[in-house]
TIMI-2910 file (N, C-alpha, C, CB; in pm, 1 decimal, decimal comma, always signed):
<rs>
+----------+----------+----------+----------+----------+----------+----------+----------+----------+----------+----------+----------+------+
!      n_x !      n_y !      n_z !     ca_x !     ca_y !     ca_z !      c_x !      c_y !      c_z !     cb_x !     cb_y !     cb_z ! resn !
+----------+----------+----------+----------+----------+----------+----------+----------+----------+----------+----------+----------+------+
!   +802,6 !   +316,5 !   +714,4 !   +821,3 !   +185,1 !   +654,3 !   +969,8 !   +161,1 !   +626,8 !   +738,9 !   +172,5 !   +523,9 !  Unk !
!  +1037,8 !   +245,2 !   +582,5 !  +1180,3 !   +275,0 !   +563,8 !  +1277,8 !   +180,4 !   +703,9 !  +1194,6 !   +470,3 !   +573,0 !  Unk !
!  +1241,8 !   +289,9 !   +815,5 !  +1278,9 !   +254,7 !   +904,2 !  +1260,3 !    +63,1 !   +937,6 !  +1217,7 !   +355,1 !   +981,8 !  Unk !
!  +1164,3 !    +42,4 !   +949,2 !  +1132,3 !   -109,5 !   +976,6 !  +1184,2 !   -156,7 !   +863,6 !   +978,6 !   -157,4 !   +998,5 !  Unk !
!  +1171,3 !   -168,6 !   +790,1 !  +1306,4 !   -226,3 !   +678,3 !  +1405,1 !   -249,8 !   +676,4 !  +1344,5 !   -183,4 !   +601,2 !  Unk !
!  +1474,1 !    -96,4 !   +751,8 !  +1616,1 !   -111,1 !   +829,8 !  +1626,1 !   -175,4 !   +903,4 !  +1668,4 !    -28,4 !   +886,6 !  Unk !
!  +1538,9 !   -168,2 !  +1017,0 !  +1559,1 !   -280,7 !  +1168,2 !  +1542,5 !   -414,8 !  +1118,4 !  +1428,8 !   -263,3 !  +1307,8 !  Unk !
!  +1485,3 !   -446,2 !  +1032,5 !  +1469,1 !   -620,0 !   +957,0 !  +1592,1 !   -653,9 !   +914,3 !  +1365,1 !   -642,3 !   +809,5 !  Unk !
!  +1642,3 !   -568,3 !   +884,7 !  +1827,6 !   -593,3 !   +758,5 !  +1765,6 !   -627,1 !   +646,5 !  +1974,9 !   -755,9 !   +792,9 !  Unk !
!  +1654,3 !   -566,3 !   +619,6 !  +1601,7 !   -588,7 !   +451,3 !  +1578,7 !   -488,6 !   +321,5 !  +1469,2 !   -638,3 !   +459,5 !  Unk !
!  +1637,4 !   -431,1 !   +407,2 !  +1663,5 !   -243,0 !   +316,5 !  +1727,2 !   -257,4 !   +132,1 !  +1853,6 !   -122,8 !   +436,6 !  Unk !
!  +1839,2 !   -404,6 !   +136,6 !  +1811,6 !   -400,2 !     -2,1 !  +1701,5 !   -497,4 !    -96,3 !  +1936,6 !   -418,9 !    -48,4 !  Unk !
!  +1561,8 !   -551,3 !    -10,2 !  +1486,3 !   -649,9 !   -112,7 !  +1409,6 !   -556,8 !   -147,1 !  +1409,5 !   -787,0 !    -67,3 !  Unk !
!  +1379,1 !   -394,1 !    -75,3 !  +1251,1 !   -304,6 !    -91,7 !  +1305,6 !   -184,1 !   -211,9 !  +1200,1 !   -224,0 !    +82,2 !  Unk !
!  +1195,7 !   -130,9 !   -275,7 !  +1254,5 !    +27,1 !   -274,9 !  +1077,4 !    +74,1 !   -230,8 !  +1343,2 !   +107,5 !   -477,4 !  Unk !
!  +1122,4 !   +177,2 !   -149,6 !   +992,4 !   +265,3 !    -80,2 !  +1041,0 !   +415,6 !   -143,0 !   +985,4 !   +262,0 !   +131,8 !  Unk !
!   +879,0 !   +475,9 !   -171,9 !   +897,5 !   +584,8 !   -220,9 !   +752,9 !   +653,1 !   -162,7 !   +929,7 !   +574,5 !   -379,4 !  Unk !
!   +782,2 !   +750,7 !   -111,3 !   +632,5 !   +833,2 !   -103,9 !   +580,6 !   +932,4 !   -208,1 !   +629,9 !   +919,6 !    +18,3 !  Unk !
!   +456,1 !   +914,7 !   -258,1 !   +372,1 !  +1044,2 !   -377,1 !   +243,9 !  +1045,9 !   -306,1 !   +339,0 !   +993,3 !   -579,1 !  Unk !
!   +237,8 !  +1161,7 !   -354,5 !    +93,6 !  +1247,0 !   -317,7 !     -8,0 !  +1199,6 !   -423,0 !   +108,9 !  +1431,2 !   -330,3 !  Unk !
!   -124,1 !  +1186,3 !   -411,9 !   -226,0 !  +1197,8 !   -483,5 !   -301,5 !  +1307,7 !   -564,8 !   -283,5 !  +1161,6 !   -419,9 !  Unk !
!   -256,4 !  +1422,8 !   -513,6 !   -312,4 !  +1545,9 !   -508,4 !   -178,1 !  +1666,9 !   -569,4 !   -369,3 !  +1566,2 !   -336,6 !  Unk !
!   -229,2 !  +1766,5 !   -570,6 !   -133,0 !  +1859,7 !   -648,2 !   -109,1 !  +1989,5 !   -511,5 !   -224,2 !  +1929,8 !   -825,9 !  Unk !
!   -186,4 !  +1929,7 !   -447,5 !   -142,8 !  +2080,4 !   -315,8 !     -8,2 !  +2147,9 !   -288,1 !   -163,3 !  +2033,2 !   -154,9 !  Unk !
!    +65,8 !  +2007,8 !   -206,1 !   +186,6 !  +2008,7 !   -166,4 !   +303,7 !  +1994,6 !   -250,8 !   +189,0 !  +1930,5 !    -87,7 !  Unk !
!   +316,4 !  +1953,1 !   -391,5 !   +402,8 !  +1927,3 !   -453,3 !   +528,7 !  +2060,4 !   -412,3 !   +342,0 !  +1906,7 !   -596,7 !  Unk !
!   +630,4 !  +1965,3 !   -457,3 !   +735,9 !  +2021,6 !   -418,5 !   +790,8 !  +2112,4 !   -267,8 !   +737,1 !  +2084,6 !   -515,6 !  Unk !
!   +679,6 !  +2097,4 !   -159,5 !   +712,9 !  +2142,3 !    -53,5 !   +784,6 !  +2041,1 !    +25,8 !   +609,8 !  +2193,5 !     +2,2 !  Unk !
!   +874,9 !  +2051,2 !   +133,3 !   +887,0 !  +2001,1 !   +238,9 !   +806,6 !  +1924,9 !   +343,0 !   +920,8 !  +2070,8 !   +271,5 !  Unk !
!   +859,1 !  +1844,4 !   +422,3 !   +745,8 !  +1775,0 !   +502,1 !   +681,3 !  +1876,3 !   +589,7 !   +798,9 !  +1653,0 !   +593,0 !  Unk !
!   +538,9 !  +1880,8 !   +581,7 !   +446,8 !  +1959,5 !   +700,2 !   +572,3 !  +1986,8 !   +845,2 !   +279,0 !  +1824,8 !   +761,4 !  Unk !
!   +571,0 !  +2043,3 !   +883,7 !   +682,9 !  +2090,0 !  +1006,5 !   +630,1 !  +1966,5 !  +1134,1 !   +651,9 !  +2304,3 !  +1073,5 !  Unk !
!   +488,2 !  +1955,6 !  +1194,8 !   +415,6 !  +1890,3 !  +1267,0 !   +457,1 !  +1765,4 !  +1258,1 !   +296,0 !  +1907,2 !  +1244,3 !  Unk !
!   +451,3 !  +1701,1 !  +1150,3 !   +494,8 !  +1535,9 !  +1088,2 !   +681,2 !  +1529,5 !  +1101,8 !   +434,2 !  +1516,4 !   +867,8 !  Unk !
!   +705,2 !  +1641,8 !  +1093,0 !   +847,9 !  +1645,8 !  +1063,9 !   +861,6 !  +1617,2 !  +1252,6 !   +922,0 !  +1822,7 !   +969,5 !  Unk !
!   +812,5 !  +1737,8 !  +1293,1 !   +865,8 !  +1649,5 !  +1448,1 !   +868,5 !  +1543,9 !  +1505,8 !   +829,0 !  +1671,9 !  +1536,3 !  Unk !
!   +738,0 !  +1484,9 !  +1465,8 !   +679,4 !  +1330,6 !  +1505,6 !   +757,1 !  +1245,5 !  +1455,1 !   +538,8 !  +1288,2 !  +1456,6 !  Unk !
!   +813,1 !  +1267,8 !  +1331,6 !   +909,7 !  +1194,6 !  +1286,8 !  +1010,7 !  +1195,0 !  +1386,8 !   +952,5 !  +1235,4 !  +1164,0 !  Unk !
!  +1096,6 !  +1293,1 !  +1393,7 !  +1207,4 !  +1354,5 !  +1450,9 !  +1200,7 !  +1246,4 !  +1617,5 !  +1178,3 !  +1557,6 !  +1460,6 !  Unk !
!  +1081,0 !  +1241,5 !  +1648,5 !  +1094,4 !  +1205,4 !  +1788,9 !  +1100,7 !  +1053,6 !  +1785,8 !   +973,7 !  +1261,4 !  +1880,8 !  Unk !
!  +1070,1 !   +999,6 !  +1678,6 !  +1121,0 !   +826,8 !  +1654,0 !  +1241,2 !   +855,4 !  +1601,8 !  +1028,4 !   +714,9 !  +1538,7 !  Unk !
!  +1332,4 !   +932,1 !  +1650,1 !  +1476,7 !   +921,3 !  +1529,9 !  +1441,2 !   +895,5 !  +1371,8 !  +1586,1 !   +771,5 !  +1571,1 !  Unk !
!  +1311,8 !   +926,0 !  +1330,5 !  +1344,1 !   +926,6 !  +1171,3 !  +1342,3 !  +1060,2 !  +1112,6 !  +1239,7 !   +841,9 !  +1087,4 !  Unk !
!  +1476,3 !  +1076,4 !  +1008,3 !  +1464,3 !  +1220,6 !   +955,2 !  +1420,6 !  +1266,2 !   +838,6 !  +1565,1 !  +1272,5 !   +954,5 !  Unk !
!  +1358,9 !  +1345,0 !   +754,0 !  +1305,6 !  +1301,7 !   +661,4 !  +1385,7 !  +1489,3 !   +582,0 !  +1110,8 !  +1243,7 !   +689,8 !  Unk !
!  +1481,8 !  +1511,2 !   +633,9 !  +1585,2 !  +1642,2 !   +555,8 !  +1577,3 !  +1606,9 !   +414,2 !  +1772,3 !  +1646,8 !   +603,2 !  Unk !
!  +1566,3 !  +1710,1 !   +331,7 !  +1571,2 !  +1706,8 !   +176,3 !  +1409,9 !  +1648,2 !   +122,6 !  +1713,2 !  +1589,1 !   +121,9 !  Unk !
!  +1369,7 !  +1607,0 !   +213,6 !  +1235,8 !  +1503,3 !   +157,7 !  +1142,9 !  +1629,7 !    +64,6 !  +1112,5 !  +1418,4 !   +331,1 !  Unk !
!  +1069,8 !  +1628,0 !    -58,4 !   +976,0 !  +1714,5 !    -86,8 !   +871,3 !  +1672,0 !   -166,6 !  +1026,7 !  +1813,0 !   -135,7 !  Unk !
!   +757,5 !  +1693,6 !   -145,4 !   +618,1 !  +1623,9 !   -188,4 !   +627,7 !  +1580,5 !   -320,3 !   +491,0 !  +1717,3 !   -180,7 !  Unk !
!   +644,8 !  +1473,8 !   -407,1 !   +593,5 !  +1458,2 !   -537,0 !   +440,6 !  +1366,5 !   -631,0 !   +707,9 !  +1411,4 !   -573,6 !  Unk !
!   +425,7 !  +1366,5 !   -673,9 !   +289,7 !  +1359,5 !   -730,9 !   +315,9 !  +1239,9 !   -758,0 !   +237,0 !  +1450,3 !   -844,4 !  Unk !
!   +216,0 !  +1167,9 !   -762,0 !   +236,2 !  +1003,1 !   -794,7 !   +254,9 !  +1026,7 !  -1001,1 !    +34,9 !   +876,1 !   -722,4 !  Unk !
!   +287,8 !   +926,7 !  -1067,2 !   +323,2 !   +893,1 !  -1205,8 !   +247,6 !   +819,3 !  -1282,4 !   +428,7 !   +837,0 !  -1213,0 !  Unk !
!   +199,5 !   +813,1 !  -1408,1 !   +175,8 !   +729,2 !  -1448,8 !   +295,8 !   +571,3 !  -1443,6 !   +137,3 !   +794,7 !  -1555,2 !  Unk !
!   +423,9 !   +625,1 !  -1457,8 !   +522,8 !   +549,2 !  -1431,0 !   +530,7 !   +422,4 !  -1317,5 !   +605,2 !   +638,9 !  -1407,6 !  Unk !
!   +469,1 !   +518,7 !  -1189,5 !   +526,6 !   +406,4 !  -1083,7 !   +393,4 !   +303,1 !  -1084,5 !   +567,1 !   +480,3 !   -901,5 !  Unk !
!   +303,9 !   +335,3 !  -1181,2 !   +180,4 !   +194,3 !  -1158,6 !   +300,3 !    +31,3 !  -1222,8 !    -28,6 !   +232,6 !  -1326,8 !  Unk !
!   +382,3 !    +50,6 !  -1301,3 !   +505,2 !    -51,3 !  -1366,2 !   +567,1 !    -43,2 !  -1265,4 !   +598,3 !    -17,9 !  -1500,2 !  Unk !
!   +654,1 !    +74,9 !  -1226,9 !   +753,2 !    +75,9 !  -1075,0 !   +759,2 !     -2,4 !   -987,6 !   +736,4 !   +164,1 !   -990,7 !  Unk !
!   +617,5 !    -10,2 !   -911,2 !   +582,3 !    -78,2 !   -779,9 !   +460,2 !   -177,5 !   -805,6 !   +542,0 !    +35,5 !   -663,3 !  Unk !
!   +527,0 !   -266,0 !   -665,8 !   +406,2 !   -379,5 !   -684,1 !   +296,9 !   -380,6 !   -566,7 !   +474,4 !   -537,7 !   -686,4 !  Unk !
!   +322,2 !   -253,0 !   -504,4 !   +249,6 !   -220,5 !   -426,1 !   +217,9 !   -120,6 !   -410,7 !   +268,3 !   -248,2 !   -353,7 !  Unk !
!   +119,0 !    -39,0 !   -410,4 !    +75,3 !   +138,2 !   -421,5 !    -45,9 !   +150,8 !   -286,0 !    -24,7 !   +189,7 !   -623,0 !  Unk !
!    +31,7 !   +206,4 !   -194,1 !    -65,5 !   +229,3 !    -38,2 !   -132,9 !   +359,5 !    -37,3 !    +33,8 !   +232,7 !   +114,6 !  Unk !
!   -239,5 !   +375,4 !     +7,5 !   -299,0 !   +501,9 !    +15,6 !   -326,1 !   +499,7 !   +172,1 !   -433,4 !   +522,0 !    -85,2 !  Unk !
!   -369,8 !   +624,9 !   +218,3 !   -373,2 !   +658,9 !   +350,1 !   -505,8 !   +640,0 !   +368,8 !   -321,6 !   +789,9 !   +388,3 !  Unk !
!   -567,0 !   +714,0 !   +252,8 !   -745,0 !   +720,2 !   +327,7 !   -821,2 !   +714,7 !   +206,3 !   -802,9 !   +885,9 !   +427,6 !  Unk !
!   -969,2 !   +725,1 !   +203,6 !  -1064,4 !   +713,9 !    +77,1 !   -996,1 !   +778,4 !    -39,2 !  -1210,6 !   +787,6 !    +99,5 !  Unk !
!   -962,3 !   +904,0 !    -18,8 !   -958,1 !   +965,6 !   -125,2 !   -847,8 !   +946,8 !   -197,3 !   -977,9 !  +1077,3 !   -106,8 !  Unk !
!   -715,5 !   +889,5 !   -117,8 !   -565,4 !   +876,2 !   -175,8 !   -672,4 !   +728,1 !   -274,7 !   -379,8 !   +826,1 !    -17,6 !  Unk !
!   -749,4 !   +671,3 !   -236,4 !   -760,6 !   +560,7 !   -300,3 !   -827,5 !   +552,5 !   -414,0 !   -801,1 !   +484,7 !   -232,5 !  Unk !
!   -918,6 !   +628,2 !   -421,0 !  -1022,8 !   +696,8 !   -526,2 !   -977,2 !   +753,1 !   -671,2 !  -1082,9 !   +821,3 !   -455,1 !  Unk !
!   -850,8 !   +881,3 !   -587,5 !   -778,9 !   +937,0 !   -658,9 !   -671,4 !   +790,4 !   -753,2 !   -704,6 !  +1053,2 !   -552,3 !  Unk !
!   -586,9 !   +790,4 !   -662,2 !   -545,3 !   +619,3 !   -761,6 !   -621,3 !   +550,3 !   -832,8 !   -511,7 !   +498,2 !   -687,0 !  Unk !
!   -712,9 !   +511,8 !   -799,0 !   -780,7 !   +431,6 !   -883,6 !   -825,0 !   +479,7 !  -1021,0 !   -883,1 !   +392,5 !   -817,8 !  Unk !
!   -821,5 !   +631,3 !   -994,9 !   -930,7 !   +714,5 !  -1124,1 !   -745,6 !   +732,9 !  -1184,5 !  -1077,4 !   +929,5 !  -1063,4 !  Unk !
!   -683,5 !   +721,7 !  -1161,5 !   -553,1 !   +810,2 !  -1254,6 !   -506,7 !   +676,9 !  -1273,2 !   -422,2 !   +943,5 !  -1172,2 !  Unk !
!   -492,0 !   +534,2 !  -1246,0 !   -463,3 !   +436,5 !  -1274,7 !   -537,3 !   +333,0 !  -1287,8 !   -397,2 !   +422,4 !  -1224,6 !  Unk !
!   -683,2 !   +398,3 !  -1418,0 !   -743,7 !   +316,0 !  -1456,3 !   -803,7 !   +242,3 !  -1390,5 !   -697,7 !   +272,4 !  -1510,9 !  Unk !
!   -830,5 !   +245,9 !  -1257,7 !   -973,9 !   +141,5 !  -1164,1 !   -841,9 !    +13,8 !  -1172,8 !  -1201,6 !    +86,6 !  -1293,1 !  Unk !
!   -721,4 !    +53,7 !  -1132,7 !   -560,1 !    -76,8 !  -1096,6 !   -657,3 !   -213,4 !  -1159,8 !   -492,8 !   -116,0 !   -839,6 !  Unk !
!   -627,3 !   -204,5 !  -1293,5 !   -564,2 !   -360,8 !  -1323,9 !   -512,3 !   -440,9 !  -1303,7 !   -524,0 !   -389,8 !  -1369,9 !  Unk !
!   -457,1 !   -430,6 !  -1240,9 !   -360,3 !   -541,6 !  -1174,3 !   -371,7 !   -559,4 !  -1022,9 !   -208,1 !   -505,2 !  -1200,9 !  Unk !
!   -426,4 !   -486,2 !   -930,4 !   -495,1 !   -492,3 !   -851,5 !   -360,9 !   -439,9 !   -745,7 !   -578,8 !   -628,2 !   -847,7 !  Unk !
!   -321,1 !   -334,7 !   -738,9 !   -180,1 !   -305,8 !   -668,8 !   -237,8 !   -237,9 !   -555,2 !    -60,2 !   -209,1 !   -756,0 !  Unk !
!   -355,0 !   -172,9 !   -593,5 !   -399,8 !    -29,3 !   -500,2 !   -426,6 !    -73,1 !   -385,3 !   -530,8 !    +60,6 !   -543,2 !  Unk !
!   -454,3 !    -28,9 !   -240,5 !   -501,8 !    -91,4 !   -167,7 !   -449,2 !    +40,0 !     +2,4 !   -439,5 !   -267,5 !   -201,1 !  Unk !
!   -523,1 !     +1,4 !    +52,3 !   -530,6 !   +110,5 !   +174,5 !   -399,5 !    +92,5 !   +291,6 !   -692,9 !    +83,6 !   +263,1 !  Unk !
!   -347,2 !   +178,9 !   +366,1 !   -260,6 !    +89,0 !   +434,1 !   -313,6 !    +70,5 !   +574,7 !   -116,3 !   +139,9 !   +433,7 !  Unk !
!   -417,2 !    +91,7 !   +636,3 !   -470,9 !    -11,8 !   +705,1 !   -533,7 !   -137,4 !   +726,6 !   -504,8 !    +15,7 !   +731,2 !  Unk !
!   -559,4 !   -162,7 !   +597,0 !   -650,8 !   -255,9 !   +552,0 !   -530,6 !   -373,3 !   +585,4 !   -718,8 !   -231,7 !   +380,6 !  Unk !
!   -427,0 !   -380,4 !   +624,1 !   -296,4 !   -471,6 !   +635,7 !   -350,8 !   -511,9 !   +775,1 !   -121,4 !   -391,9 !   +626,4 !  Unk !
!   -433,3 !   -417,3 !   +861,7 !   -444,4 !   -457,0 !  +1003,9 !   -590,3 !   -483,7 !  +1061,6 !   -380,7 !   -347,9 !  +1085,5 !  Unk !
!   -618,2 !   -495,2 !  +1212,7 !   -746,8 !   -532,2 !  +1227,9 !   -803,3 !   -428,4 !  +1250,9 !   -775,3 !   -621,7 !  +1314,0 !  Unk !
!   -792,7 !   -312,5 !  +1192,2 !   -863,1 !   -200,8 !  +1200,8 !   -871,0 !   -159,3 !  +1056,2 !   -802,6 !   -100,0 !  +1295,9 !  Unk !
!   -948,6 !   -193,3 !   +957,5 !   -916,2 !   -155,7 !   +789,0 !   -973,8 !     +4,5 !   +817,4 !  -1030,2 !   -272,3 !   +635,1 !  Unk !
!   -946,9 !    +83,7 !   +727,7 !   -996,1 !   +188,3 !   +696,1 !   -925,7 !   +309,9 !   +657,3 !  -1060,8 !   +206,1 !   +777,0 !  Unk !
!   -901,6 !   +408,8 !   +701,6 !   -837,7 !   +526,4 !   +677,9 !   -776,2 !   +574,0 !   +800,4 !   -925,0 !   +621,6 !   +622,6 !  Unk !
!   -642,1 !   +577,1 !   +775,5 !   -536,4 !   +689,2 !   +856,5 !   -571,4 !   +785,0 !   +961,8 !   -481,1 !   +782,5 !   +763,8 !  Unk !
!   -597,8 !   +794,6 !  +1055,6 !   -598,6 !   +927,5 !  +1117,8 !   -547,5 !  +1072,1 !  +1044,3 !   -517,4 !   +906,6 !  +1233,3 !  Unk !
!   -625,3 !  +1150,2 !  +1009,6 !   -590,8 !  +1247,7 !   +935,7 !   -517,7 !  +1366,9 !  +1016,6 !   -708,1 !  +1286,4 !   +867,7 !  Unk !
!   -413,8 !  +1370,3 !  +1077,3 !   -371,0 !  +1511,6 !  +1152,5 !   -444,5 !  +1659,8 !  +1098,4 !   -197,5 !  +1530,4 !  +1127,0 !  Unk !
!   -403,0 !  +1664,5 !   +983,7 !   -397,7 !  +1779,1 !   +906,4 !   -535,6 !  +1854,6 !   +962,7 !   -391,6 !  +1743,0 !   +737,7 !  Unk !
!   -670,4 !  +1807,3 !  +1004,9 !   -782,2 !  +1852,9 !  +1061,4 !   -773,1 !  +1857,3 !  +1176,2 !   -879,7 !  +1798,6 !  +1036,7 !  Unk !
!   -749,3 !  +1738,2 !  +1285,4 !   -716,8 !  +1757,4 !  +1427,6 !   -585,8 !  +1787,8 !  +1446,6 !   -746,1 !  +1646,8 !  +1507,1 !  Unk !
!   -471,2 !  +1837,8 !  +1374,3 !   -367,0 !  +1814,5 !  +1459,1 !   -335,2 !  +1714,8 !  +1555,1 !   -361,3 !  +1897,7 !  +1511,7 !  Unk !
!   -347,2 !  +1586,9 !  +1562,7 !   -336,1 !  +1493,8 !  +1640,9 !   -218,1 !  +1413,4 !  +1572,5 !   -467,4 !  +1426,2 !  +1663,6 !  Unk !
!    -78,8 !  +1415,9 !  +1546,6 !     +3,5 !  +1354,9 !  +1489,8 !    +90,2 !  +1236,6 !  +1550,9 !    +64,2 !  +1442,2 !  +1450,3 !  Unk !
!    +11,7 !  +1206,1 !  +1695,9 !    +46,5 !  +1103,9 !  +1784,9 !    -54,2 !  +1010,4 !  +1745,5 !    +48,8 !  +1140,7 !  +1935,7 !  Unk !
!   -210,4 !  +1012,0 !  +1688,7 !   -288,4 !   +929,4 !  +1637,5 !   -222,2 !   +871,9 !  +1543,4 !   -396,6 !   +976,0 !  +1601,3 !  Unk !
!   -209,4 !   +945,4 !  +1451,5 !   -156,1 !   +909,4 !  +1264,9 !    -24,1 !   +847,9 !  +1290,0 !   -125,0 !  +1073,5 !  +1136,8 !  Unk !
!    +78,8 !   +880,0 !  +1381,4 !   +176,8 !   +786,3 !  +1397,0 !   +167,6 !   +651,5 !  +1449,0 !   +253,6 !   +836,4 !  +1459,6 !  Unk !
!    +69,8 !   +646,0 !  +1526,6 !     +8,5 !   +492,4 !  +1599,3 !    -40,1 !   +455,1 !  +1447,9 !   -151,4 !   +500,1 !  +1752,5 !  Unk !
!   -139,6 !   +503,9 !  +1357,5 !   -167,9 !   +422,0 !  +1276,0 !    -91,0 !   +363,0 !  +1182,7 !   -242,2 !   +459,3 !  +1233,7 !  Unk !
!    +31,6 !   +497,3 !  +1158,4 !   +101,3 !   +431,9 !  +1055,4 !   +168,1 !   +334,2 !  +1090,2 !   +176,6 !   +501,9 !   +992,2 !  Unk !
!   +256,8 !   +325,5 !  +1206,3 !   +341,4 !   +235,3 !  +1263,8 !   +267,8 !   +109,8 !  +1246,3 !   +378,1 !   +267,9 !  +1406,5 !  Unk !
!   +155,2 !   +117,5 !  +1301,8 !    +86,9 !    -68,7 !  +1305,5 !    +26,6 !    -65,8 !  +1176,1 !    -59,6 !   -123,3 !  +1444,3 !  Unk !
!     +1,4 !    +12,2 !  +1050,2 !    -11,1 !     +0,5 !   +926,5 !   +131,8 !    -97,8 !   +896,5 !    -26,8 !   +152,1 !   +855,5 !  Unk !
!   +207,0 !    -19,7 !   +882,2 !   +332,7 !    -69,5 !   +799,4 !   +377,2 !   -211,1 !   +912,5 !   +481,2 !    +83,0 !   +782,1 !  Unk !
!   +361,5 !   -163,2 !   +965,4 !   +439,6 !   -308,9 !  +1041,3 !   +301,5 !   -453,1 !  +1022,3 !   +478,6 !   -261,4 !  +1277,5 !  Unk !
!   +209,9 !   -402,4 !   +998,5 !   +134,8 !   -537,0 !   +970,8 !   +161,7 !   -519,5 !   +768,6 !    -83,9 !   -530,1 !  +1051,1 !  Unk !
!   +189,1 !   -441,8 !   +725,2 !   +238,6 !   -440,7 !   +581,9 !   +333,5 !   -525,8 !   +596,5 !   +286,4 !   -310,6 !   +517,9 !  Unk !
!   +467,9 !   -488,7 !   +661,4 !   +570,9 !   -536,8 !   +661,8 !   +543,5 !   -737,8 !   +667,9 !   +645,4 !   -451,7 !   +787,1 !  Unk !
!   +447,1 !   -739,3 !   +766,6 !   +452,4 !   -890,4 !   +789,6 !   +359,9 !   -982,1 !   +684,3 !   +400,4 !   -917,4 !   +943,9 !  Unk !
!   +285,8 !   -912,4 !   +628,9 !   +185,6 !   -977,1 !   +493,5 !   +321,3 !   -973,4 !   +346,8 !     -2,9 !   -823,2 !   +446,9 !  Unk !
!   +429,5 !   -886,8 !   +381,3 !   +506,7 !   -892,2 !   +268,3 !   +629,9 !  -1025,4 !   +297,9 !   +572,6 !   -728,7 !   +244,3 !  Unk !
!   +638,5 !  -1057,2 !   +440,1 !   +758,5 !  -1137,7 !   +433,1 !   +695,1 !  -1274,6 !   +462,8 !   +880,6 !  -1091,2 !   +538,4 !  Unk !
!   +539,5 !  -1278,3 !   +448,2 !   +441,3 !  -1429,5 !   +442,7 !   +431,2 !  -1440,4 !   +276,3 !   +244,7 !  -1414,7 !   +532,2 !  Unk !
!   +462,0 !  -1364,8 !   +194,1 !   +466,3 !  -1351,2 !    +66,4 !   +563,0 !  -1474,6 !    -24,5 !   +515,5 !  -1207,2 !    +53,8 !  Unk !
+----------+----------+----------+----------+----------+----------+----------+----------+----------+----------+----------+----------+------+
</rs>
């Protein structure tokens, strides 16, 4: 999402931040697998390391994306069933609503990059009809 932000010239109307839902990964590095896939769109993600979502960023952001059921579940139960109605899936932006391709089970990180890409980029365009 970062990236397409950049290519828009709109890098200063956003701030993007990624958190985990979960306590697994905290403080690790990006999965090595994702790190390549990245790597092969020129995006680098050096220094990046897992952090846990906040009670904080439900005020932070006016938008909170989850990947799949459970990123959404999990949000919802740690931010009160979103009052304000922020939560929301990031496919659900496109004509395919639902959940992410999960690599982490298939190893398939050419799926999950197709999804994210047309995730965020139909994000991107519901935010600048805004």
């Amino acid at each position: 999402m970062k990236q397409l932000i950049m290519d828009a010239g709109m890098e200063d109307q956003f701030y993007i931040e990624s958190a985990a839902t979960s306590t697994e990964e905290i403080g690790n590095p990006v999965y090595p697998p994702a790190r390549r896939k990245l790597a092969e769109h020129g995006i680098s993600c050096a220094g990046k390391t897992a952090r846990q979502i906040t009670r904080q960023d439900y005020q932070k952001f006016d938008y909170l994306i989850g990947m799949d059921d459970a990123n959404l579940r999990n949000m919802k139960r740690f931010y009160n069933n979103d009052p304000e109605g922020k939560i929301s899936l990031l496919m659900d932006y496109t004509n395919r609503p639902g959940s992410v391709a999960d690599p982490w089970y298939t190893g398939d990180f050419e799926a999950t990059w197709i999804d994210v890409l047309e995730g965020c980029t139909e994000l991107l365009k519901h935010l600048q009809n805004q």
